[in-house]
Each structure stands twice: as structure tokens, then as C-alpha cells.
C-alpha positions in Angstrom: 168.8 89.4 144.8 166.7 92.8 145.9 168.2 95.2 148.4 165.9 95.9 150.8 166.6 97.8 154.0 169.2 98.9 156.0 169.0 98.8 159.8 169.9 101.7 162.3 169.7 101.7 166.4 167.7 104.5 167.7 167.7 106.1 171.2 165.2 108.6 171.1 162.2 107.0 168.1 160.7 110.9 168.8 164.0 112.7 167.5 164.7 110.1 165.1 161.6 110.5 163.4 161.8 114.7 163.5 165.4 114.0 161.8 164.9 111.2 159.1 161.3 112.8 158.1 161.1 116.3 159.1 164.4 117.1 158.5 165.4 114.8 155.9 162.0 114.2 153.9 161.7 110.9 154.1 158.6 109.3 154.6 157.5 106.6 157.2 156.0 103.4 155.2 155.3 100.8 158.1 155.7 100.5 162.0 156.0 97.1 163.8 156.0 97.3 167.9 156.5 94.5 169.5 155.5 94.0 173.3 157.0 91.0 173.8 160.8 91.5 172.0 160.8 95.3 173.4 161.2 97.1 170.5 159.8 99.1 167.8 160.5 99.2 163.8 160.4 102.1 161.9 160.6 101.9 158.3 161.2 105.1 155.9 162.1 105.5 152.4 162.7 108.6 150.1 159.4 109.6 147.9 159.7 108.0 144.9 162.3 105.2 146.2 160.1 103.0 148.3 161.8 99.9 147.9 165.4 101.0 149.2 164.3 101.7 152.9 166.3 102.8 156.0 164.6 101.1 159.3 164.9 102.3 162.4 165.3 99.9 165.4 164.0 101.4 169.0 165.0 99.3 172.2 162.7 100.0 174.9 165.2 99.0 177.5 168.3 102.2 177.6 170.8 100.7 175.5 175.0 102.2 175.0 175.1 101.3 171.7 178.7 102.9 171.8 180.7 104.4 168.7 179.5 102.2 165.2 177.4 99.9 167.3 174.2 101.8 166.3 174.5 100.4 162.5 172.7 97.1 162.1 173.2 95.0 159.3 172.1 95.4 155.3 169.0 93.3 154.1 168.9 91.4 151.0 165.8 89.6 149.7 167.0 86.2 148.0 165.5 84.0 145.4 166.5 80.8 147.3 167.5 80.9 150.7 168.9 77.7 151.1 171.1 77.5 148.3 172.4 80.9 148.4 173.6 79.9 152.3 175.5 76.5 150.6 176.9 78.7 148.4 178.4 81.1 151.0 179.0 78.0 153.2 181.1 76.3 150.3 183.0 79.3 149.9 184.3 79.3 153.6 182.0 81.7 155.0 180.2 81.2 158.3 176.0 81.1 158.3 176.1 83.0 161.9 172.4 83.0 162.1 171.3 80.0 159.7 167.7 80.0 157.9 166.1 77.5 160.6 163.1 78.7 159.5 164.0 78.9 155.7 163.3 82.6 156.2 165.8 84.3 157.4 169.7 84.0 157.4 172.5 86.6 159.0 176.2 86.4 157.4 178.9 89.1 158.1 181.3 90.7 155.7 185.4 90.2 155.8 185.0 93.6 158.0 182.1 92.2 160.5 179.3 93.9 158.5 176.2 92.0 159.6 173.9 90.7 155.9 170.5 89.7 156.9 169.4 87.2 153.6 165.4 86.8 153.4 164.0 84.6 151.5 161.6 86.0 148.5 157.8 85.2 149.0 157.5 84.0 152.3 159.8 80.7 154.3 160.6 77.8 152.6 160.1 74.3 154.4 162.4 74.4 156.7 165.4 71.5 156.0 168.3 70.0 157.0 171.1 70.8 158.1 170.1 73.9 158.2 166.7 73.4 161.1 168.9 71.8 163.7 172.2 73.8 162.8 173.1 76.1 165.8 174.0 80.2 165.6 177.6 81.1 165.7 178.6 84.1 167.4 176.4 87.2 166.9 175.0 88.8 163.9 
């Protein structure tokens, strides 16, 4: 298992970006807009530390995130998706967002902490049960 990012809600990208890299020295690594999802990703990381990166999520559309809603989730990259979700699954904790795709996987912590699992190199082929199994609750 790799830690990879954390995620944080942004309302003004402009300011964020002044804070986290001005301000704060880090340094942006990659951007992702997408038209179609309404959103941008910002991803920053300390010189020197590249791997361990904050990313900052920007919905287009005015959001009130309110208190603690701004936080995402923590990102871990996995060696195999799939069997790291049985694992979980046997021990009683809920996939909320299973790896349909055998990419990606959401869980949440004993404290609703959302833990977005992605699978190292690329999806698997997706499988059963997990392709046709639904999403429970929000992640």
C-alpha cells in the first residue's frame, strides 16, 4: 500500500492556489479540468516530497460545503484491488463505492472518513461480484 493524495474542496481555485503555493511553497504537479463532471483538480506536493500530494477539488457550480464537509477522503494506491476489498468485506466493513471497474474503490473509517483504494498500474478486469454490485450510501 502507497499513500497517495489527500483531497480538499475548494471555493475560490485562484486563492487556493495563492495559499497552498505562494504562501505555503508548495508546488503544483498536475491539473485535470473536466467540462463534462464540472470540476477541476489541482494537485500540489512539497519540493522534495512529490509522492505525498494534497489535491484540490474546484466545483464549478457554488457549493456550501458547510463546517468539515470541505475534506474529501485519503487515497491509497493498492497492490490488488479486489482482494484487499474481500478483505475489508470479510471483516464487516461496507465497499460504499465498489471497484466496478477494478480501479477504484471508496470505504469509510469507524468515524465516516471517506478511503479512496486505487489499484496499482492501471484496472484490473473487472469481476464479479464486484461489476454488478451497487454503491451504498455516499463516499
Amino acid at each position: 500500500m502507497k499513500y497517495l493524495h489527500t483531497m480538499l474542496r475548494v471555493t475560490d481555485i485562484d486563492a487556493s492556489l495563492d495559499f497552498y503555493c505562494n504562501a505555503l511553497g508548495l508546488v503544483e504537479q498536475r491539473r485535470y479540468d473536466s467540462e463534462q463532471g464540472r470540476f477541476t483538480l489541482v494537485f500540489l506536493a512539497a519540493p522534495g516530497d512529490e509522492d505525498a500530494q494534497v489535491e484540490l477539488t474546484y466545483n464549478w457550480d457554488p457549493e456550501n460545503y458547510g463546517e468539515g464537509r470541505n475534506f474529501g477522503h485519503l487515497a491509497y494506491e493498492v497492490d490488488d484491488i479486489y482482494a484487499l476489498c474481500q478483505k475489508l468485506m470479510d471483516a464487516g466493513i461496507t465497499i460504499n463505492r465498489p471497484p466496478r471497474d477494478g480501479r477504484m474503490a471508496f470505504v469509510r473509517s469507524p468515524d465516516n472518513i471517506s478511503v479512496e483504494l486505487l489499484q496499482k498500474g492501471g484496472a484490473q478486469e473487472p469481476q464479479e461480484p464486484w461489476a454488478s454490485m451497487p454503491s451504498v450510501g455516499h463516499w
